[in-house]
C-alpha positions, 0 to 999 in steps of 0.5 A: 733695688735691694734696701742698702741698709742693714735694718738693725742700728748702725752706730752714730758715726764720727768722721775719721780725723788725721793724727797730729804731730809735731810738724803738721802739712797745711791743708790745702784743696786738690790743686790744677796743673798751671792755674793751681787754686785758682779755679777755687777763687771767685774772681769778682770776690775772692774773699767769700771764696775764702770764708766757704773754704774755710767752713771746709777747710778749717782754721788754717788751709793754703792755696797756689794762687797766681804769683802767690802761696796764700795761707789763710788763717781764720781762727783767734789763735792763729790771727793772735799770733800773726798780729806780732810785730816782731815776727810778721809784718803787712804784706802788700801782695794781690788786689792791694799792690795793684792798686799801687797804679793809683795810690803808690806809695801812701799810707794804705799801700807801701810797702813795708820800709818804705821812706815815704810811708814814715815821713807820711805818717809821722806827719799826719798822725797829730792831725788824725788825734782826738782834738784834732777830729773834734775840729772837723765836727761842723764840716761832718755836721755839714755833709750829713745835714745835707744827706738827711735834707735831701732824704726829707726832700725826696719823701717817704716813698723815695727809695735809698740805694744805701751803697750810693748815699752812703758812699757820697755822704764818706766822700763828700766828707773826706774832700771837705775835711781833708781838703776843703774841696766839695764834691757836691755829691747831694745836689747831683744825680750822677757821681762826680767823675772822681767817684766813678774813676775810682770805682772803676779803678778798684774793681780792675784792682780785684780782677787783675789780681785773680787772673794770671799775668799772661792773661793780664798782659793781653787786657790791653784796652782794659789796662789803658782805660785803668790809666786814663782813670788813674791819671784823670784823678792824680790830675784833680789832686794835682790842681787841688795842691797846685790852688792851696799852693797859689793861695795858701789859707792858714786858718783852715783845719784840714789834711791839705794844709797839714801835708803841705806845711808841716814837716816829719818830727824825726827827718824834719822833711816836708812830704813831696808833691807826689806823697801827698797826691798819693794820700790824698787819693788813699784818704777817699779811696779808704775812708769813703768805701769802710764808711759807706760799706759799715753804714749799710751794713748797720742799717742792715742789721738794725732792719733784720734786727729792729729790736736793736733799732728802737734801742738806738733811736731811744739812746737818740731820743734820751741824749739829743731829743730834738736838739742840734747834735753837739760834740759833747753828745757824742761820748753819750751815744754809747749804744750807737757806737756799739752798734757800728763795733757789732756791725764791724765784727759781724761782717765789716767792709774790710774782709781780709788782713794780708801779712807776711813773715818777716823770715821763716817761721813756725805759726801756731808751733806746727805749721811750716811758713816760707816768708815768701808767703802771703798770710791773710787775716779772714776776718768774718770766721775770725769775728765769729770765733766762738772761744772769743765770742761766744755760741751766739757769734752770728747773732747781731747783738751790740750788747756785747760791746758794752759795759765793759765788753768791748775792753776786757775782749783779749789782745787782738780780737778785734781788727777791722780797723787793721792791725799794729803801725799799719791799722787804719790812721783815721779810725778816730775820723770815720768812727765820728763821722758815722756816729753823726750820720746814724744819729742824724738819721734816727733822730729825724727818720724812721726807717725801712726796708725799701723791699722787706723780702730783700734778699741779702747779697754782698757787693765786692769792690776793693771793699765788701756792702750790701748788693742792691740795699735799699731803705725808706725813711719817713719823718717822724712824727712831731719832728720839723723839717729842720730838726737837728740841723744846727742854728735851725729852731728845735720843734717840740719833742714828741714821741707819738702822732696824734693825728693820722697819715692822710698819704696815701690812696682814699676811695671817698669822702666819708668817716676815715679807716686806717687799715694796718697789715702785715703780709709775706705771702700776700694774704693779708695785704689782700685781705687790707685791700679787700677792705679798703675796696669796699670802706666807701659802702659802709661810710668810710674813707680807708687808707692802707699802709704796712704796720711798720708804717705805723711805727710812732704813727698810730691814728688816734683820731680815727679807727685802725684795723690790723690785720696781721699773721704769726710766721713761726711765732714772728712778724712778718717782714714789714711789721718787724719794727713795729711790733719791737716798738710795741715790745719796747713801748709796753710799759706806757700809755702811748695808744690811749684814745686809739680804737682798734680792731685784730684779725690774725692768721695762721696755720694751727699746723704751727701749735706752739706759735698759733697766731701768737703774733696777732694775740700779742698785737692785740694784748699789747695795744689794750696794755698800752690804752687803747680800746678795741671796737670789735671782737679779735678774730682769726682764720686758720690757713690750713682749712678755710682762708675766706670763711672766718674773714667774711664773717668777722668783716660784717661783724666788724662794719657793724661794730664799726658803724655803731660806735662811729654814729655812722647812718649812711646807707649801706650800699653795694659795689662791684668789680668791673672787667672790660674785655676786647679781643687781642690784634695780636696773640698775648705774650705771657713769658718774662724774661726779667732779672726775678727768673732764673734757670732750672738746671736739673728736674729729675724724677725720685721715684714713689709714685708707685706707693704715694706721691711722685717725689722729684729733686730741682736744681737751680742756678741762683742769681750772682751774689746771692746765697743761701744758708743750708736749712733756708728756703726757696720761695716759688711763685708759682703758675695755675696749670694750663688746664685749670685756666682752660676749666675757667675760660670755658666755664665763662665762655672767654679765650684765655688771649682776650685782653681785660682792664679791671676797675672798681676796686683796690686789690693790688694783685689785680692790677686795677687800670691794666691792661692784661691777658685773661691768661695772665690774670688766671696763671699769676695773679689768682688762687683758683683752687681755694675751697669756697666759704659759705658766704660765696655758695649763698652768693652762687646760690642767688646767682642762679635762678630760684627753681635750680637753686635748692641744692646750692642753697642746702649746701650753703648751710653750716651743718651741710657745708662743714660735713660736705663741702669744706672736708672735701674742698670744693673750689668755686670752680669746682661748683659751678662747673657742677651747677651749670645754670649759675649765672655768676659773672666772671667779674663777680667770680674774680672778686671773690678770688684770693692773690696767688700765694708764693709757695716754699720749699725747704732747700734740700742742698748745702752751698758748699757743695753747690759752688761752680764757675760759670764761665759763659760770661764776658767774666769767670763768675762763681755762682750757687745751685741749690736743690729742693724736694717736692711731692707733685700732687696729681690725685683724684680731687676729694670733690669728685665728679671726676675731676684730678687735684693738681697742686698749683706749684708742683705741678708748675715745678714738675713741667719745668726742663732744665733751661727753663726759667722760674721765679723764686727767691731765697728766703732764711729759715728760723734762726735756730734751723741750722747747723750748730756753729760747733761741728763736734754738737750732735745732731738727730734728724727727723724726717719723712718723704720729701722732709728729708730736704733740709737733712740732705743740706745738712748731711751733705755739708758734712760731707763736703766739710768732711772731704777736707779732712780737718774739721771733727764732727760729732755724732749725726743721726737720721730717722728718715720714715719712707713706705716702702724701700725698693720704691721711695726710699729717696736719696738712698744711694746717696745716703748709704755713701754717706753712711761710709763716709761717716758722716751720717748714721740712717735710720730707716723705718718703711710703713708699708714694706721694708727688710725683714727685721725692720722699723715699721714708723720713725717714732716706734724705732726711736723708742727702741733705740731710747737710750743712745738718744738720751745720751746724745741729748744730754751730750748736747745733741740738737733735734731736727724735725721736718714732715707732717705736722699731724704726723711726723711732727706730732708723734716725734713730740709724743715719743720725746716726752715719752723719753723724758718722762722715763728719765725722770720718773714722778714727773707729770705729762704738764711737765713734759710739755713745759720741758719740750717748750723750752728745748724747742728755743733752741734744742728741739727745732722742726720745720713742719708742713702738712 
């Protein structure tokens, strides 16, 4: 096809906007005949359906809902104004009036004007005051003590659902402090039958509210079940009522009592039986789902965050030690109260505020309301308004509730406790009750991801939490088992482990090692392994744990090795909180008398990043005392991954055995394979909840000039979503003929059944029993170049007069000429040195783990959002696509053999319906959209590069499509070869370019349109001026390709530019200025 763009530059585009007038129509989706917006709605979660329509739709948009028109309002200004009292009131419309079949008339869910709301709450407001919370102290102290025992109880490997103890700690509290009843939740497995009841009651509350009423009238079952659960509960609150009746106890301090003898200050009247079942249910119903849901949510961001969770344990540290927490501790606990407000604005447990107009009305002086309408509060968009809170709003930062932030916020910023006379009565209650429970826990716990790779998902009942959030905790060092349990005897305070760990697996008796790593893709964890495999040959005993294990707990009384990478100039998931600890800790001499040792990975790819996280790991530690007992070393991923780590490893186990004194024998040891031939062919497929479904894999084009380039959708898992500029991690399968190269190289079948021993790799699954073929598609890289090290170890595996070639190329002159330029795997040799007699155990021990591999996703989720209807339930799920070049090319190592790329070769023999594994994974925090859509945006891509740019340009576009939202200018320099043949996407774009919402650059290094650009950066040069002029409007630079190309050169031409602008300056000042706009202005995600 014809190039569909003009070569010479389009102006940067602006969509076109409607005019305002006086009175304005409220934006509104395209609307269907009988079910008008509903098919816009996710049943199970309306309220994120409401947060993607208003990143389309803007502040303010309507919807046809059944029974319903909804407004939603989403910005300070309108939620401002519809928090006057005197023109709006709350509305008790949708899932909250169908929860009227439990809780009637109590405080959450009258009606407005109704005669038992005011009885209700004029009696109970004294009984929620200050002094009167201060009095429920012990029964809080109580509850929370037990959770915090059972936590130790069950030990640092036991894995916390967050959403069930959390919401069993809210529970349990509540029935103690409101009613003197215990529900017992920590000393049973199962939920008390209340607490399930409930449960049940709130999610049919939701969906009978998103359905239409016929519908709801044919759920006969479903509608009789929802009874018995309503009439089982107001039965317990019944004989709860029926028991203080019958034996009436004065003396207790709880709501019960309150309810039942004390009467309305205004009527005089004593609320009924019926009123005070109805609140006792609206108490656990309200109280328990925002306190568990906040609690999880704050663990959450303090685990995403831990430079927020070493603050708050320090606060804990500071103001109760290891003391009982008291009541006058509380007003101290400044920063933790802080944390629960940021963990509250940014994505608290109540979504929405649901209003009506008390008589029609004009909102925001433009905007027609029928008082009839149901005018909902989004509360996420709302908390993240950045005229209130500035451009860092989706930042967890609970700094900004402090010295005086939180009270000189504006009237109305804050609402997730509720608004006006209907805000929540027990604010003051849940507020206590948490800063409690997360005292309790920092003070006696550190804690952790259960899964560090965890990805982030909401779980919608009445109320929003964490989907499947899981902790670890682990007593801290130096704490007794009854640290800060009130009338138990105080230990002394410590604040670092002096002795170490001994969990955990040890291999022998002998010196003791501890081995620290940090891994997300798994090399470093193997490289751990590795060494705790063969420890017992050199003397010593080795343990393996992650570096946020270590946290407080660094071995001083024996060696400790890191072993650690730099993600993007960050830790790893699971050292997070242990390299904010060193931040935090850096001043002291906390690690003195700690000997250590550093090896650190990365990808020189990353030059601005290289490895800073080891070299940090490595500085602070000599900062803070402790004494490195071998040279740091470091690899570079991206040429060879075994080399350099074999050659420090027996340089540090000589090191390592000289400064211990260690004279035990060196000794050697082997992994072993047991093989057996199946009964039955092996089954290698798994159907498990980590694969999901391709739904289109489709073919790009550009083979005929470069690499095949193809475009994958997938269906993502219910709940789980993505941010445009995220990644999708694929973990991948070696390719049914490289496995087929092995088993005939080795003389096995791909079915025989094989038990690994000898060894303590993980990815190997040492003790099991599995396929050959599944060990070699899953488990292995069989593709890594060989180090040295393994070609001496080929070499001596073959007999002495066939040997001499092996040997040569084994030397570093031959091997960094020949061999690693061209990497050779170990299959590659040994298929061309015939006569090595290597084992196949031998040849599975020098192998590396598969590693995941990631790819940017090329897709926005506004654009991605559908109904899956095949299911028992209507549920909205998530597409999302990626980019890939499938590398199918003569292998650089020749002998005839093809290079094919271990995942996009997986990736490209994938149909739709076929079932893959992967997981979402969120990009560098500045890779992003900007959070105002009138910044500018210049994007720079080649090849498959262009993924995130299509995300981004195609969530213009769907935003675009609503017609409310102004854009800034957008820019793409998009580097293809040739236009006819891997000009990607250009339908697409050029449809885009129409639209407005993008200005395409293209620039064609093989053949293009007459006239045009030949590379991005030469185009970018020419067209310099309008550039600089964006830039210095603000405009936001993102890069993505190849880091020696496209990266590189886009960085030369910039400070090429700049150096223009301003003149007398030098080449250092130009790398100092591109360093500093790369925090925040100069973002690229690069790959080779």
């Amino acid at each position: 096809m014809a190039c569909p763009y003009n070569p010479k530059a389009t102006p940067a585009l602006t969509a076109s906007q409607p005019q305002s007038t006086e009175e304005e129509k409220i934006p509104q989706p395209p609307s269907h005949y009988f079910i008008g917006n509903l098919a816009d709605i996710d049943p199970t979660s309306n309220t994120q359906s409401f947060w993607q329509l208003t990143d389309i739709y803007g502040e303010i948009y309507q919807l046809d809902l059944p029974g319903r028109k909804a407004i939603i309002c989403s910005s300070y200004e309108l939620v401002n104004e519809l928090c006057d009292p005197d023109r709006f009131e709350k509305a008790v419309m949708g899932p909250l009036e169908e929860t009227r079949a439990l809780l009637k008339d109590g405080l959450f869910t009258a009606y407005p004007g109704e005669h038992n709301w005011y009885v209700a709450h004029r009696t109970l407001m004294p009984a929620f005051g200050p002094m009167a919370i201060r009095k429920m102290f012990p029964e809080m102290m109580d509850i929370a003590s037990q959770m915090i025992l059972k936590w130790d109880r069950f030990g640092p490997d036991n894995e916390i659902l967050c959403s069930d103890d959390f919401t069993r700690l809210a529970f349990d509290t509540i029935a103690l402090c409101a009613f003197g009843y215990r529900f017992n939740e920590f000393y049973s497995k199962d939920p008390h039958p209340f607490a399930s009841q409930m449960a049940e009651v709130l999610i049919e509350s939701g969906k009978r509210a998103s359905r239409l009423s016929v519908e709801n009238h044919l759920r006969i079952w479903s509608a009789a079940h929802n009874r018995e659960n309503v009439a089982a509960m107001h039965k317990l609150c019944d004989e709860l009522v029926a028991e203080r009746k019958a034996n009436p106890n004065p003396e207790v301090n709880d709501l019960l009592n309150t309810m039942l003898n004390s009467s309305d200050p205004v009527t005089g009247e004593k609320m009924t039986d019926e009123s005070i079942r109805y609140n006792m249910v609206t108490f656990l119903v309200a109280g328990h789902e925002t306190t568990s849901g906040t609690l999880a949510f704050l663990f959450h961001h303090f685990l995403r965050n831990p430079e927020k969770l070493i603050a708050a344990q320090k606060e804990v540290d500071d103001v109760v030690g290891d003391s009982a927490l008291e009541l006058e501790h509380l007003p101290k606990l400044k920063y933790i109260k802080a944390s629960i407000y940021e963990a509250l604005r940014y994505m608290g447990p109540i979504g929405l505020i649901v209003k009506r107009a008390k008589q029609d009305t004009t909102l925001a002086g433009k905007y027609k309301v029928d008082s009839k309408a149901q005018l909902i509060c989004n509360l996420k968009p709302f908390h993240h308004d950045p005229k209130v809170w500035g451009d860092d709003a989706d930042v967890f930062r609970p700094e900004r509730m402090l010295n005086g932030g939180y009270e000189s916020l504006p009237p109305n910023a804050f609402k997730p406790f509720g608004d006006g006379e209907r805000a929540c009565i027990g604010r003051a209650f849940t507020e206590q009750e948490m800063i409690i429970a997360v005292t309790l826990i920092l003070q006696r716990f550190q804690v952790e991801m259960a899964d560090p790779s965890y990805s982030f998902h909401i779980k919608t009942t009445l109320t929003l939490k964490p989907g499947d959030f899981k902790i670890k905790v682990r007593r801290r060092p130096g704490k007794s088992l009854m640290v800060g349990i009130p009338g138990a005897v105080s230990s002394t305070k410590s604040t670092m482990h002096t002795t170490s760990d001994k969990s955990g697996p040890q291999t022998s008796t002998g010196n003791r090692l501890t081995v620290l790593y940090a891994s997300q893709s798994g090399t470093c964890k193997a490289y751990a392994e590795d060494l705790q495999t063969n420890a017992s040959n050199y003397g010593f005993s080795a343990t393996v744990k992650t570096l946020d294990n270590a946290t407080e707990r660094v071995p001083k009384d024996h060696p400790v090795i890191i072993i650690t990478p730099s993600y993007e100039g960050r830790p790893a998931d699971n050292a997070k909180k242990f390299v904010s600890w060193l931040e935090a800790n850096s001043s002291s001499k906390i690690l003195e008398n700690v000997s250590y040792a550093v090896f650190g990975v990365g990808n020189s790819d990353w030059v601005s990043t290289y490895h800073r996280i080891p070299k940090l790991v490595d500085q602070l530690f000599e900062k803070m005392g402790a004494t490195r007992f071998t040279a740091t070393g470091f690899v570079d991923v991206k040429y060879d991954i075994v080399g350099p780590w074999e050659d420090w490893v027996a340089k540090m186990w000589q090191d390592l055995r000289e400064r211990s004194g260690t004279t035990h024998e060196i000794q050697s040891s082997e992994l072993q394979i047991t093989m057996e031939k199946p009964n039955t062919s092996t089954n290698t497929g798994d159907e498990g909840p980590d694969y999901i479904v391709v739904k289109k894999n489709i073919n790009l084009g550009g083979g005929d000039v470069g690499l095949v380039k193809k475009h994958m959708e997938v269906e993502l898992p219910e709940g789980v979503f993505y941010r445009t500029g995220d990644y999708l991690v694929v973990l991948p399968s070696n390719s049914a003929e490289t496995i087929k190269r092995v088993a005939k190289r080795f003389n096995i079948s791909a079915d025989d059944v094989i038990k690994i021993s000898g060894t303590n790799k993980a990815f190997l699954s040492p003790g099991s029993s599995m396929s050959v073929f599944d060990l070699l598609a899953t488990r292995v890289e069989l593709a890594t170049p060989a180090s040295q090290r393994q070609i001496e170890a080929l070499a001596k595996a073959t007999p002495e007069d066939q040997r001499t070639e092996l040997s040569r190329i084994a030397s570093e002159g031959v091997y960094q000429s020949e061999i690693l330029p061209k990497r050779y795997s170990i299959l590659d040799l040994l298929e061309d040195h015939p006569a090595c007699e290597l084992s196949f155990a031998a040849y599975i021990d020098m192998l590396k783990p598969l590693s995941p591999r990631q790819y940017s996703i090329s897709s926005s989720p506004l654009a991605s959002a559908q109904f899956n209807t095949a299911k028992s339930h209507a549920q909205q799920t998530t597409l999302a696509s990626i980019t890939y070049d499938v590398h199918d090319t003569p292998a650089w190592s020749g002998n005839g053999r093809i290079f094919k790329g271990v995942a996009s070769t997986y990736l490209s023999a994938c149909e739709p319906g076929a079932r893959i594994r992967c997981f979402v994974r969120p990009t560098n925090a500045a890779f992003h959209l900007p959070p105002d859509p009138e910044t500018p945006i210049i994007m720079i891509a080649a090849g498959t590069g262009i993924a995130p740019m299509r995300g981004f340009i195609q969530e213009r576009a769907v935003i675009a499509s609503g017609g409310q939202q102004k854009f800034g200018p957008a820019i793409l320099y998009f580097g293809c070869r040739h236009h006819e043949k891997d000009f990607i996407y250009a339908e697409e774009l050029k449809q885009w370019e129409k639209d407005k919402v993008v200005s395409v650059r293209p620039a064609f290094s093989k053949t293009g349109p007459p006239g045009s650009a030949k590379y991005v950066p030469e185009r970018i040069w020419d067209e310099r001026e309008e550039i600089a002029k964006l830039f210095l409007d603000g405009a936001k630079i993102f890069v993505c390709g190849s880091a020696s190309k496209l990266a590189k050169s886009t960085a030369e031409i910039c400070k090429k530019i700049w150096l223009e602008k301003n003149p007398g300056k030098s080449d250092e000042d130009a790398n100092e200025w591109l360093d500093k706009q790369k925090e925040d202005r100069y973002v690229s995600d690069v790959f080779e």
